[in-house]
mmCIF file of the N, C-alpha and C atoms, coordinates in Angstrom:
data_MODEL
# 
_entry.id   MODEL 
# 
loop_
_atom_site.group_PDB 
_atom_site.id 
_atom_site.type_symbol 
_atom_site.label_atom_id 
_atom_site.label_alt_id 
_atom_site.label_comp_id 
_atom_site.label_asym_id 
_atom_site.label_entity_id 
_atom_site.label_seq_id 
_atom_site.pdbx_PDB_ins_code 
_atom_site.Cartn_x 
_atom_site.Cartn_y 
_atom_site.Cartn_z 
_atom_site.occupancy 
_atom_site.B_iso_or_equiv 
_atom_site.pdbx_formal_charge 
_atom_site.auth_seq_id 
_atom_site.auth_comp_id 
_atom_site.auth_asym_id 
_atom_site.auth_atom_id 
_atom_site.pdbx_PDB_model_num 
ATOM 1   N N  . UNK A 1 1  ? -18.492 -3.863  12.235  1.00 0.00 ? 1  UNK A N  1 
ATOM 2   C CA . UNK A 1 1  ? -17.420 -4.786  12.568  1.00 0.00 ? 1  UNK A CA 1 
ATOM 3   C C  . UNK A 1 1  ? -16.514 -4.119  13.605  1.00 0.00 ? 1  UNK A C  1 
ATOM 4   N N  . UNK A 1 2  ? -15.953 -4.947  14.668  1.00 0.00 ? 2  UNK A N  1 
ATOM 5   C CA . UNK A 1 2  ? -15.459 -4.071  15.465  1.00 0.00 ? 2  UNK A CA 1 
ATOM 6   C C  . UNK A 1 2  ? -14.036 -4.222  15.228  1.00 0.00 ? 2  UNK A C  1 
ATOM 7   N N  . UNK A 1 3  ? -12.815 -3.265  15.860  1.00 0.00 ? 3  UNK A N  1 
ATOM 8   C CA . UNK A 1 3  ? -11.870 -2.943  15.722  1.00 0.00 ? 3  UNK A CA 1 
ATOM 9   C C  . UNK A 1 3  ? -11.047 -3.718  16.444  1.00 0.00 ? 3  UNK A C  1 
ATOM 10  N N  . UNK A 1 4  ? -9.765  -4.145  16.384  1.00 0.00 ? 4  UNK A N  1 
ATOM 11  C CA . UNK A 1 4  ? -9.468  -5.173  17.352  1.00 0.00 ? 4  UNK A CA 1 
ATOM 12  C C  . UNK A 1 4  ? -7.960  -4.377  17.388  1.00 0.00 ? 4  UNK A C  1 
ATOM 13  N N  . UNK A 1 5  ? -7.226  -4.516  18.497  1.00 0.00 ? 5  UNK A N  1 
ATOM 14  C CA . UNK A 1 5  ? -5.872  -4.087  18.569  1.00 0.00 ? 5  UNK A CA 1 
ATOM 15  C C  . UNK A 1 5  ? -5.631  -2.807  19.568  1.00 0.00 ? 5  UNK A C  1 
ATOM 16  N N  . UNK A 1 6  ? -4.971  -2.273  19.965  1.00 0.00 ? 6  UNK A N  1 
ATOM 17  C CA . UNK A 1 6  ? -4.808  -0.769  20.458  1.00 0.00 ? 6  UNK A CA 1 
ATOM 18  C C  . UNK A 1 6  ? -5.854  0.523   20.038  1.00 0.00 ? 6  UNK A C  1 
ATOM 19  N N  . UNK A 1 7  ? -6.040  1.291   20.898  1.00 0.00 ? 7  UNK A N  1 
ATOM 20  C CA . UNK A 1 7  ? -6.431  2.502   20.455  1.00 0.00 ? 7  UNK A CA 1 
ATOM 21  C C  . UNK A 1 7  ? -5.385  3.498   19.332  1.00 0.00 ? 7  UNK A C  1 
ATOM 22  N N  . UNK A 1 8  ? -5.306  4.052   18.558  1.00 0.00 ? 8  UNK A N  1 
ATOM 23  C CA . UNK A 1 8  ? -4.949  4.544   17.802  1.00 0.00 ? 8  UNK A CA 1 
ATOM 24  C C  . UNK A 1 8  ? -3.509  3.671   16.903  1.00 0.00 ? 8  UNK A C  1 
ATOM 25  N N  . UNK A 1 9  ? -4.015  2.351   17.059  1.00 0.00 ? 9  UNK A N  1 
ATOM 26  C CA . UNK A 1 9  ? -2.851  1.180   16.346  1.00 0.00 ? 9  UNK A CA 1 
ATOM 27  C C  . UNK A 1 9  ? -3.552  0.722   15.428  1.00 0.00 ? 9  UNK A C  1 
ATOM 28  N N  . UNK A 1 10 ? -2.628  0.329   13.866  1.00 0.00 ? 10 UNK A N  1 
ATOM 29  C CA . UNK A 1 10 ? -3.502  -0.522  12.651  1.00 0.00 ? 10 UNK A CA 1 
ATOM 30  C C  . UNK A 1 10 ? -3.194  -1.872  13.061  1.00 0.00 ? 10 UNK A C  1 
ATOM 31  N N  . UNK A 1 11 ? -4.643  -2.324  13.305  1.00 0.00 ? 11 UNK A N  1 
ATOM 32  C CA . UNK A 1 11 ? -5.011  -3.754  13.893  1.00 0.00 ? 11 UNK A CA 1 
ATOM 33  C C  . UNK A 1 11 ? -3.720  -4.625  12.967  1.00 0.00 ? 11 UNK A C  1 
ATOM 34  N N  . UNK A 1 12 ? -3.578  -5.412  12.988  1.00 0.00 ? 12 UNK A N  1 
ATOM 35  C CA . UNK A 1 12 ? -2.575  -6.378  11.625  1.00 0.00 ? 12 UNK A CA 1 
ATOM 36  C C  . UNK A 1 12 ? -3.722  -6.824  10.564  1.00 0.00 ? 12 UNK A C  1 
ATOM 37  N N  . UNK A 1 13 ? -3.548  -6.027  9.471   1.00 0.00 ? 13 UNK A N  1 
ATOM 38  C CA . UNK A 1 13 ? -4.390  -6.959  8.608   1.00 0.00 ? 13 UNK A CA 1 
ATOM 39  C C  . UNK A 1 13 ? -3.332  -7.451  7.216   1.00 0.00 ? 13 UNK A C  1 
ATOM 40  N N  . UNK A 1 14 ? -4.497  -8.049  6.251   1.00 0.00 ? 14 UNK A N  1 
ATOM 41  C CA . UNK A 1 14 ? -3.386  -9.059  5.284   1.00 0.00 ? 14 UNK A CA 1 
ATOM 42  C C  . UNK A 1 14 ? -3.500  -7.999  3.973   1.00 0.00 ? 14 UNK A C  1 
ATOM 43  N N  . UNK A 1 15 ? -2.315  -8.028  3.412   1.00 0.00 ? 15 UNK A N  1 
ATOM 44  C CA . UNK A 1 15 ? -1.822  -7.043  1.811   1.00 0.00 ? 15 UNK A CA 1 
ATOM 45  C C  . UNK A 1 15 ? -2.689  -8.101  0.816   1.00 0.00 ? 15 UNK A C  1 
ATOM 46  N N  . UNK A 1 16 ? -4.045  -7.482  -0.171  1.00 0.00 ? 16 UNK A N  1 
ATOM 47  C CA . UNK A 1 16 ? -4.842  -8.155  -1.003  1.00 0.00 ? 16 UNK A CA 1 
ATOM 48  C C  . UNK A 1 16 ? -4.326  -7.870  -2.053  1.00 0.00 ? 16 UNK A C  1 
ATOM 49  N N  . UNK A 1 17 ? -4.797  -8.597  -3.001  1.00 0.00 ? 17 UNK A N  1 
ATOM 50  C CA . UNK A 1 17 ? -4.428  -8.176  -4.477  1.00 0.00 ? 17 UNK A CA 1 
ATOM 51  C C  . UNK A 1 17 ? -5.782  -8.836  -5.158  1.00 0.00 ? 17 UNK A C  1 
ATOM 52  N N  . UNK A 1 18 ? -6.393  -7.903  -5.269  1.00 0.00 ? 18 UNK A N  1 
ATOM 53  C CA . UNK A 1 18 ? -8.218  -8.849  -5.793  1.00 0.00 ? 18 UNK A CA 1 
ATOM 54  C C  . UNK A 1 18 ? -8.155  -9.437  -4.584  1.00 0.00 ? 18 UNK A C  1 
ATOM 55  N N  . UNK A 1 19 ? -8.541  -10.546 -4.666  1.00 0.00 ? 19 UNK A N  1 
ATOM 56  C CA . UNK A 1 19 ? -9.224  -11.335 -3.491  1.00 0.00 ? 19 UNK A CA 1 
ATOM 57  C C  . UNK A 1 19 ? -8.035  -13.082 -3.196  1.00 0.00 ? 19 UNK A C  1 
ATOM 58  N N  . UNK A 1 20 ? -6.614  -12.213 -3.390  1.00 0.00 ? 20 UNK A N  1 
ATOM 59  C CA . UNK A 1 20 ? -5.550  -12.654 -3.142  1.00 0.00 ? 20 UNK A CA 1 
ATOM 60  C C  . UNK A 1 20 ? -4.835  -12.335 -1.957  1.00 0.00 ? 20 UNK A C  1 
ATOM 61  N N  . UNK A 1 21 ? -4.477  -13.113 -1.025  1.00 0.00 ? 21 UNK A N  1 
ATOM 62  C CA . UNK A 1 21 ? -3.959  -12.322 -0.162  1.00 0.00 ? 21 UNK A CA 1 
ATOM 63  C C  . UNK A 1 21 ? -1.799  -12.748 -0.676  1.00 0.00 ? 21 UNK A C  1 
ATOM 64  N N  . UNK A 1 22 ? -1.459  -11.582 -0.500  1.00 0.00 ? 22 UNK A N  1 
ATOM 65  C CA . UNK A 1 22 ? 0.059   -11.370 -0.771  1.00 0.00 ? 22 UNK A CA 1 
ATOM 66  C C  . UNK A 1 22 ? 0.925   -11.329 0.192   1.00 0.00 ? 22 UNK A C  1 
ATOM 67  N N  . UNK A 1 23 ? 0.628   -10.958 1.313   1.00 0.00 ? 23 UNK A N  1 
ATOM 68  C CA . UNK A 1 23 ? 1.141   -10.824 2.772   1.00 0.00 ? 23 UNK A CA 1 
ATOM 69  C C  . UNK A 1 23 ? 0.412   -10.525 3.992   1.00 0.00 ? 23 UNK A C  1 
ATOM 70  N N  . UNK A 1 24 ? 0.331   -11.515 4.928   1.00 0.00 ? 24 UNK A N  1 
ATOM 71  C CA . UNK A 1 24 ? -0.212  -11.591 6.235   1.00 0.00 ? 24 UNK A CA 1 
ATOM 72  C C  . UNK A 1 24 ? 0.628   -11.697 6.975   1.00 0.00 ? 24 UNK A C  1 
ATOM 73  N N  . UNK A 1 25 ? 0.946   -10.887 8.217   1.00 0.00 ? 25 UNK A N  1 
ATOM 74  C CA . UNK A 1 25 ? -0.120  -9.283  8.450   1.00 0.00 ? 25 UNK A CA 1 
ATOM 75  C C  . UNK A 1 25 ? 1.177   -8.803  7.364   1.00 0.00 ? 25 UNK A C  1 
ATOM 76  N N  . UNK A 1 26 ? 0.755   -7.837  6.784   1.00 0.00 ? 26 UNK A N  1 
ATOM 77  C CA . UNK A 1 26 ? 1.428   -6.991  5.656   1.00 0.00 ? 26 UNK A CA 1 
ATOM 78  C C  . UNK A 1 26 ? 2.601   -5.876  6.349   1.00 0.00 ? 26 UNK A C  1 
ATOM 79  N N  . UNK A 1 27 ? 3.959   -5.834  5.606   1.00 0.00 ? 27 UNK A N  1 
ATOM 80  C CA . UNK A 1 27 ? 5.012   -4.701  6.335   1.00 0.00 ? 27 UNK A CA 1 
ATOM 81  C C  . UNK A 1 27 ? 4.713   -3.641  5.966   1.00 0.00 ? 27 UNK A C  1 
ATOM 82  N N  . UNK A 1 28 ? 3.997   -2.901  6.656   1.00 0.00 ? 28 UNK A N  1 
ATOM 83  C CA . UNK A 1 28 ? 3.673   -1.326  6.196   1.00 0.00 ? 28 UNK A CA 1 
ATOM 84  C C  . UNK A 1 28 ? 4.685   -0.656  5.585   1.00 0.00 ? 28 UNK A C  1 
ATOM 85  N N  . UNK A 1 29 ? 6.080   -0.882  6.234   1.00 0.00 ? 29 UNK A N  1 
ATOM 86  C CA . UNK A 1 29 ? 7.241   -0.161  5.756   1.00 0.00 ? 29 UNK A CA 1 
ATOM 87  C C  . UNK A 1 29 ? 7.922   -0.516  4.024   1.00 0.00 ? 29 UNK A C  1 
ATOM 88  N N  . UNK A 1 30 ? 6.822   -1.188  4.059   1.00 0.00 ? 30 UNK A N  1 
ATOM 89  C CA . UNK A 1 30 ? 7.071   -1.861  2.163   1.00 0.00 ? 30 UNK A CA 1 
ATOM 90  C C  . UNK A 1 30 ? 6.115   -1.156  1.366   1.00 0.00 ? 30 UNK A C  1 
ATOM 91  N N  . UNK A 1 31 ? 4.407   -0.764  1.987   1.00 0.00 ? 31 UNK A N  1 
ATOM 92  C CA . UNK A 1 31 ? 3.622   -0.501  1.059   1.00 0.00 ? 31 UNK A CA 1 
ATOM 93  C C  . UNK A 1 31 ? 3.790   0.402   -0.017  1.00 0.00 ? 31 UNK A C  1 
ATOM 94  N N  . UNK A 1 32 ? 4.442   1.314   0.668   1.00 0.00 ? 32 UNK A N  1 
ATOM 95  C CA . UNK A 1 32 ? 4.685   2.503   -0.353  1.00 0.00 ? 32 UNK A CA 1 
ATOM 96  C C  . UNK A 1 32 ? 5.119   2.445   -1.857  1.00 0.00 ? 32 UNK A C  1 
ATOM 97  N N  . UNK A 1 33 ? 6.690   1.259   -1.325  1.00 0.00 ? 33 UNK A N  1 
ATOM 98  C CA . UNK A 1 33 ? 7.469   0.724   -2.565  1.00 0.00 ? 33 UNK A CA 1 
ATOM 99  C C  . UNK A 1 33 ? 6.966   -0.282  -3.499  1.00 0.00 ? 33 UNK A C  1 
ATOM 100 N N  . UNK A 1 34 ? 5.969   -1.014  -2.763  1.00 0.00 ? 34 UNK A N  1 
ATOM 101 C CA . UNK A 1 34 ? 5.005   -1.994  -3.486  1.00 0.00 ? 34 UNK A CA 1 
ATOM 102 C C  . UNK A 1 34 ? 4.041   -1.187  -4.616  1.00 0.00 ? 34 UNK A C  1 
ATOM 103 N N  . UNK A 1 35 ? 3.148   -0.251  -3.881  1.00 0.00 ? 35 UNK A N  1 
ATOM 104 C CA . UNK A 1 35 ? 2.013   0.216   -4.619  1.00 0.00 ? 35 UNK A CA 1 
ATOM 105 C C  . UNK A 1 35 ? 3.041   1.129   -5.935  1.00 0.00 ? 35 UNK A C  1 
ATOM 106 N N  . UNK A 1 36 ? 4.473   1.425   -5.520  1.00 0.00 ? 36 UNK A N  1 
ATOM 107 C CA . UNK A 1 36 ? 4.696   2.473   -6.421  1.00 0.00 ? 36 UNK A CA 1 
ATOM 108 C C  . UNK A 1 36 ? 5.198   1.363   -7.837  1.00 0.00 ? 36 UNK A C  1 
ATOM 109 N N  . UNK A 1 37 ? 5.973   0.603   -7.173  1.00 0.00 ? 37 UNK A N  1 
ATOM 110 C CA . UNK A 1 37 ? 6.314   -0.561  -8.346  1.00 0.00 ? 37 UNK A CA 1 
ATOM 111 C C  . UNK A 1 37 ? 5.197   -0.916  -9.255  1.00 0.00 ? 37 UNK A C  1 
ATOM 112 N N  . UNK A 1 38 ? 4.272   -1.460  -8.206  1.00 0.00 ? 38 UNK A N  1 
ATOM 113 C CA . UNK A 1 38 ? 2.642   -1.652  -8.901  1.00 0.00 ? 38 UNK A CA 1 
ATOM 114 C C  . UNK A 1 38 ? 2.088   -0.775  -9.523  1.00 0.00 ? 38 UNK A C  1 
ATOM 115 N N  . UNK A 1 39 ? 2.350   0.635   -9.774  1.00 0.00 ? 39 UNK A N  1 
ATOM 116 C CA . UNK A 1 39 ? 1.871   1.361   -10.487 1.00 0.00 ? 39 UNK A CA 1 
ATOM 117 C C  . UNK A 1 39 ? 2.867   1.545   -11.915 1.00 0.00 ? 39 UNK A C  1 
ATOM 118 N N  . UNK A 1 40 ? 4.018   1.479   -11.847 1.00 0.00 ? 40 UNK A N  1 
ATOM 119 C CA . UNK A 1 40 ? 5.348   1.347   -12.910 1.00 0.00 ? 40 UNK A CA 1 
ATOM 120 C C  . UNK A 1 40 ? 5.201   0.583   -13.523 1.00 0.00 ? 40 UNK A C  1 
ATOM 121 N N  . UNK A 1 41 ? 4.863   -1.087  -13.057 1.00 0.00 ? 41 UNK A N  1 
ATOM 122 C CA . UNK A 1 41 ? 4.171   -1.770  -13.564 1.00 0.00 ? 41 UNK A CA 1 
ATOM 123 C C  . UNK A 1 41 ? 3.291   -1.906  -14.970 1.00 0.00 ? 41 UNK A C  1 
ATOM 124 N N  . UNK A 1 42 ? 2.004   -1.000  -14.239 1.00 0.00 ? 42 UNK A N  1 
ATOM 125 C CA . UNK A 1 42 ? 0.888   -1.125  -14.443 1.00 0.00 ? 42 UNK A CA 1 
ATOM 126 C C  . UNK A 1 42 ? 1.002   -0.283  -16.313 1.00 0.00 ? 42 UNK A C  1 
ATOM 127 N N  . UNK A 1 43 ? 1.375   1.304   -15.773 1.00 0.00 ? 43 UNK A N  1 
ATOM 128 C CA . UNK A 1 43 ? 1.998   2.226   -16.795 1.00 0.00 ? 43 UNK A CA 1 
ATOM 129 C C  . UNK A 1 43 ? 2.847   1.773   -18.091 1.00 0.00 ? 43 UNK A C  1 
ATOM 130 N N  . UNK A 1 44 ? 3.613   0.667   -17.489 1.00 0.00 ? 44 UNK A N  1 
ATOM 131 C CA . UNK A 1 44 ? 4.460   0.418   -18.532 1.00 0.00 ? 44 UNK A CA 1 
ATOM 132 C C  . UNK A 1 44 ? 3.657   -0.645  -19.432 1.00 0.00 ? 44 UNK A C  1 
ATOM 133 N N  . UNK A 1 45 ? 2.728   -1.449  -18.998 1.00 0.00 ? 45 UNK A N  1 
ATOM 134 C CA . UNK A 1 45 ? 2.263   -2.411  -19.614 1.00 0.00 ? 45 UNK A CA 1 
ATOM 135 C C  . UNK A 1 45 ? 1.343   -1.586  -20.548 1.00 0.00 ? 45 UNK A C  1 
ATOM 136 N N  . UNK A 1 46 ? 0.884   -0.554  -20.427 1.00 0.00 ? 46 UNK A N  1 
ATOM 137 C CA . UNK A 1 46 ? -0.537  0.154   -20.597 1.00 0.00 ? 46 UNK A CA 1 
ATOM 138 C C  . UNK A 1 46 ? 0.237   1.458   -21.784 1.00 0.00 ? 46 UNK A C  1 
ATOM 139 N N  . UNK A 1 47 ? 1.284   1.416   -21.724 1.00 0.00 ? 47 UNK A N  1 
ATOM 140 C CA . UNK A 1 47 ? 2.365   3.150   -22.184 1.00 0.00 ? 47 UNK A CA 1 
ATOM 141 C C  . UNK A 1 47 ? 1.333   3.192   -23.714 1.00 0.00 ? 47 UNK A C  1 
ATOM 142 N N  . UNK A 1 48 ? 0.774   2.345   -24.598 1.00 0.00 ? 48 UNK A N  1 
ATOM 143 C CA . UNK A 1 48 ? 0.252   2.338   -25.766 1.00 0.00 ? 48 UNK A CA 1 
ATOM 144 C C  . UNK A 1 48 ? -0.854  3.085   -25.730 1.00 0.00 ? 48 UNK A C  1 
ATOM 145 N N  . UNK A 1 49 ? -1.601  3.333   -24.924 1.00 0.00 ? 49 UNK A N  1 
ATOM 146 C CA . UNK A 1 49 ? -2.855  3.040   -24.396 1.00 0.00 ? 49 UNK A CA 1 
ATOM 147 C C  . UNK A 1 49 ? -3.097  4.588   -23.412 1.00 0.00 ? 49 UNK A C  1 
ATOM 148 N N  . UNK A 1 50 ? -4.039  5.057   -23.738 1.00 0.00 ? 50 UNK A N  1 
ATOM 149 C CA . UNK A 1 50 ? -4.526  6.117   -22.748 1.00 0.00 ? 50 UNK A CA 1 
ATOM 150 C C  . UNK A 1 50 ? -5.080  5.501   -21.611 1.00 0.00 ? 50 UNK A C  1 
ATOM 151 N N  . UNK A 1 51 ? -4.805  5.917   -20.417 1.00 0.00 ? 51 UNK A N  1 
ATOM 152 C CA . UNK A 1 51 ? -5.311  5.953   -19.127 1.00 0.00 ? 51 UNK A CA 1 
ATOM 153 C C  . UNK A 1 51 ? -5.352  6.806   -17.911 1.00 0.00 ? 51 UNK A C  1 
ATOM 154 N N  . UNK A 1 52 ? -5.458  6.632   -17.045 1.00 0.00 ? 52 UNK A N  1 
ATOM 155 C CA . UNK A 1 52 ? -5.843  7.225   -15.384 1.00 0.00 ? 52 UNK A CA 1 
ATOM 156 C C  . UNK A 1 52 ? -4.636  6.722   -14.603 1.00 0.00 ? 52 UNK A C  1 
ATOM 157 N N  . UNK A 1 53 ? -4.217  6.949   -13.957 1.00 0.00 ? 53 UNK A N  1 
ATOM 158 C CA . UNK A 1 53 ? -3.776  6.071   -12.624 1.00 0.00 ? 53 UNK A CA 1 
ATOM 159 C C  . UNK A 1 53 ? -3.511  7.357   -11.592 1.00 0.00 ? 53 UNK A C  1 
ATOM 160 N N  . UNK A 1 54 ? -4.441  6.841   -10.913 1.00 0.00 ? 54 UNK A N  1 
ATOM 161 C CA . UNK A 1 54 ? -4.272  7.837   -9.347  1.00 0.00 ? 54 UNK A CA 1 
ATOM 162 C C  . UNK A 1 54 ? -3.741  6.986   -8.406  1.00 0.00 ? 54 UNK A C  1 
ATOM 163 N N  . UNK A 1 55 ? -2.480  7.356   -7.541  1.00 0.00 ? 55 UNK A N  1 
ATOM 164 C CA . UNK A 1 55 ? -1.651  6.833   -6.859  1.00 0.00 ? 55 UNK A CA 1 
ATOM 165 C C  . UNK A 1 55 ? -1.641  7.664   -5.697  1.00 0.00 ? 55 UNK A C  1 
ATOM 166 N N  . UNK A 1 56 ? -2.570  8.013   -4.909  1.00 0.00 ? 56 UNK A N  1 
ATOM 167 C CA . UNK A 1 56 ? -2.604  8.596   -3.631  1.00 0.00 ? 56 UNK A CA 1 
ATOM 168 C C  . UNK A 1 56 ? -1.599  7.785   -2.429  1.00 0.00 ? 56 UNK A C  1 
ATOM 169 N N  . UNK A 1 57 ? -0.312  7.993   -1.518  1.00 0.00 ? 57 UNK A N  1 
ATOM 170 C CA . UNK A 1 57 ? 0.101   7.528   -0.819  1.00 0.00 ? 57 UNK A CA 1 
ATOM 171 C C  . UNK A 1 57 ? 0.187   8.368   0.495   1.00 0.00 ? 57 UNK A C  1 
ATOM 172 N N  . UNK A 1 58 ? -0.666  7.317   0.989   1.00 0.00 ? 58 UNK A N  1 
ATOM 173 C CA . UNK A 1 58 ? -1.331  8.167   2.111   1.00 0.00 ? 58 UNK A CA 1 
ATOM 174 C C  . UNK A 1 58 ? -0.425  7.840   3.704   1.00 0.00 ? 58 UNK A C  1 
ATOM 175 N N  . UNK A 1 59 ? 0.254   6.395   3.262   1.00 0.00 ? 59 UNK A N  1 
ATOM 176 C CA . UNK A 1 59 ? 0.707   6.097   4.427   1.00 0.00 ? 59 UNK A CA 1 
ATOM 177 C C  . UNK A 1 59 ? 1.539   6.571   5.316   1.00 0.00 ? 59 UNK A C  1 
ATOM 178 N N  . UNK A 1 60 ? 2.697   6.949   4.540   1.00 0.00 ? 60 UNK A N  1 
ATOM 179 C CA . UNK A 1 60 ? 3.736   7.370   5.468   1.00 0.00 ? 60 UNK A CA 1 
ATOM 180 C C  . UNK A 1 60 ? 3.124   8.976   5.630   1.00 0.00 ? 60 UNK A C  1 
ATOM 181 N N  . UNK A 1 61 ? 2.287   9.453   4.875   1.00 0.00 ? 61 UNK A N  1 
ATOM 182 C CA . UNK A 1 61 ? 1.734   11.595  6.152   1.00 0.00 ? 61 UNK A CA 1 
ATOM 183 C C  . UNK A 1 61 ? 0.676   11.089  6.651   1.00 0.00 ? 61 UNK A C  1 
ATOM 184 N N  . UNK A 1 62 ? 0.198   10.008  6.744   1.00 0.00 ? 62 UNK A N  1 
ATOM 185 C CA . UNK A 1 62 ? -1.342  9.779   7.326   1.00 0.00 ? 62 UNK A CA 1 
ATOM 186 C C  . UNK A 1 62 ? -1.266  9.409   9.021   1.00 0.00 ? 62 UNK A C  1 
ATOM 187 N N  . UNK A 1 63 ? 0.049   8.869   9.322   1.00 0.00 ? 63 UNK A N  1 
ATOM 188 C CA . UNK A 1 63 ? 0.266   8.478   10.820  1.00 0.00 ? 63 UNK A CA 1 
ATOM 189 C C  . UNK A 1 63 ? 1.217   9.740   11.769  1.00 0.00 ? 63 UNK A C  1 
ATOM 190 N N  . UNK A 1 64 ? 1.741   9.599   12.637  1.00 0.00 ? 64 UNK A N  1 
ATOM 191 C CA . UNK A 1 64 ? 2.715   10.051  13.025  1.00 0.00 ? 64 UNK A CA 1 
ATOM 192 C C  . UNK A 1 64 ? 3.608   10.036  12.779  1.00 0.00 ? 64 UNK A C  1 
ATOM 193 N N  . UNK A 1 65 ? 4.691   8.445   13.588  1.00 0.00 ? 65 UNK A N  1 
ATOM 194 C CA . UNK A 1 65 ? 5.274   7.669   13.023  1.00 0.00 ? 65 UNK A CA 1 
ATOM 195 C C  . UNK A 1 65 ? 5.124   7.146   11.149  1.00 0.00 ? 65 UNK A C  1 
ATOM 196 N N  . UNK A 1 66 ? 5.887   7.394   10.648  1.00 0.00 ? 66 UNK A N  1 
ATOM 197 C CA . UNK A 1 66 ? 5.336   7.176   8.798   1.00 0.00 ? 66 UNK A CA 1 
ATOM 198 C C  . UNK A 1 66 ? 5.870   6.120   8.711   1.00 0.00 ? 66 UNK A C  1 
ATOM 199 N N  . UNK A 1 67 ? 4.728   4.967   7.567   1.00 0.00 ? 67 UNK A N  1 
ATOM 200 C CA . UNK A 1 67 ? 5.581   3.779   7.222   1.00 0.00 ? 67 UNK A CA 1 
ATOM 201 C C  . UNK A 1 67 ? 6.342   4.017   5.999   1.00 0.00 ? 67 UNK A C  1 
ATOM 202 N N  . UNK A 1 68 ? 7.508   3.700   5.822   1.00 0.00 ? 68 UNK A N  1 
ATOM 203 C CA . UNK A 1 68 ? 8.314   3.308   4.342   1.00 0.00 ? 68 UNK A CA 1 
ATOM 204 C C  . UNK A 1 68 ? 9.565   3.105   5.149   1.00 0.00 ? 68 UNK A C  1 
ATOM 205 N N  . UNK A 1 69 ? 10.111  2.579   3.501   1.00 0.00 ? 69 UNK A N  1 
ATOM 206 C CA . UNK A 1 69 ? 11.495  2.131   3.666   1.00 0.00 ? 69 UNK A CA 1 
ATOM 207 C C  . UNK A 1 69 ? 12.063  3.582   3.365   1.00 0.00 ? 69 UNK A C  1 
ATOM 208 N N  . UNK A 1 70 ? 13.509  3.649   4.075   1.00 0.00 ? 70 UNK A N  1 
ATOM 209 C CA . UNK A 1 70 ? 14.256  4.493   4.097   1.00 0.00 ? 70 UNK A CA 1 
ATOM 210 C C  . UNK A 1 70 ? 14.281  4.907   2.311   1.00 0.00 ? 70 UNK A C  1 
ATOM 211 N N  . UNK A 1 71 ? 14.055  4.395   1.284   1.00 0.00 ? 71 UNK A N  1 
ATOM 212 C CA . UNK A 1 71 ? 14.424  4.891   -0.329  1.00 0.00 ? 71 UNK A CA 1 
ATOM 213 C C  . UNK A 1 71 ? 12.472  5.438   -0.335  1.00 0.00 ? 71 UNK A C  1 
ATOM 214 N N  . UNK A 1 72 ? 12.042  5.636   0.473   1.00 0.00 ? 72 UNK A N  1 
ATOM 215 C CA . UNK A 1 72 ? 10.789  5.839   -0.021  1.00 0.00 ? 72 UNK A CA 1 
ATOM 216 C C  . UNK A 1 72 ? 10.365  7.270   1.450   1.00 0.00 ? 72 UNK A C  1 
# 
């Protein structure tokens, strides 16, 4: 599939949730606070319960420019 947009730019794509889309094109400068909520979330529903949750946030050291909101 080919790449569409600038050389070293994230094309605009849409924020999924399963096979939901949540935001088109998605604010990068939110993901961080999203996935982390979504994981607080997730933990709190689950606190009874043994589990996993790996929360790698890759966005804001993965670019130059980093996406988040200033609390993130």
């Amino acid at each position: 599939m080919a790449r569409t947009g600038a050389p070293g730019k994230i094309p605009p794509l849409p924020l999924l949730e399963n096979e939901t889309v949540i935001e088109a094109p998605v604010d990068c400068n939110r993901l961080t606070q999203r996935y982390t909520e979504k994981a607080i979330d997730y933990m709190t529903e689950n606190k009874d319960q043994p589990f996993l949750l790996y929360l790698p946030h890759a966005v804001p050291g993965s670019i130059p420019d980093a996406f988040s909101s200033p609390d993130f």
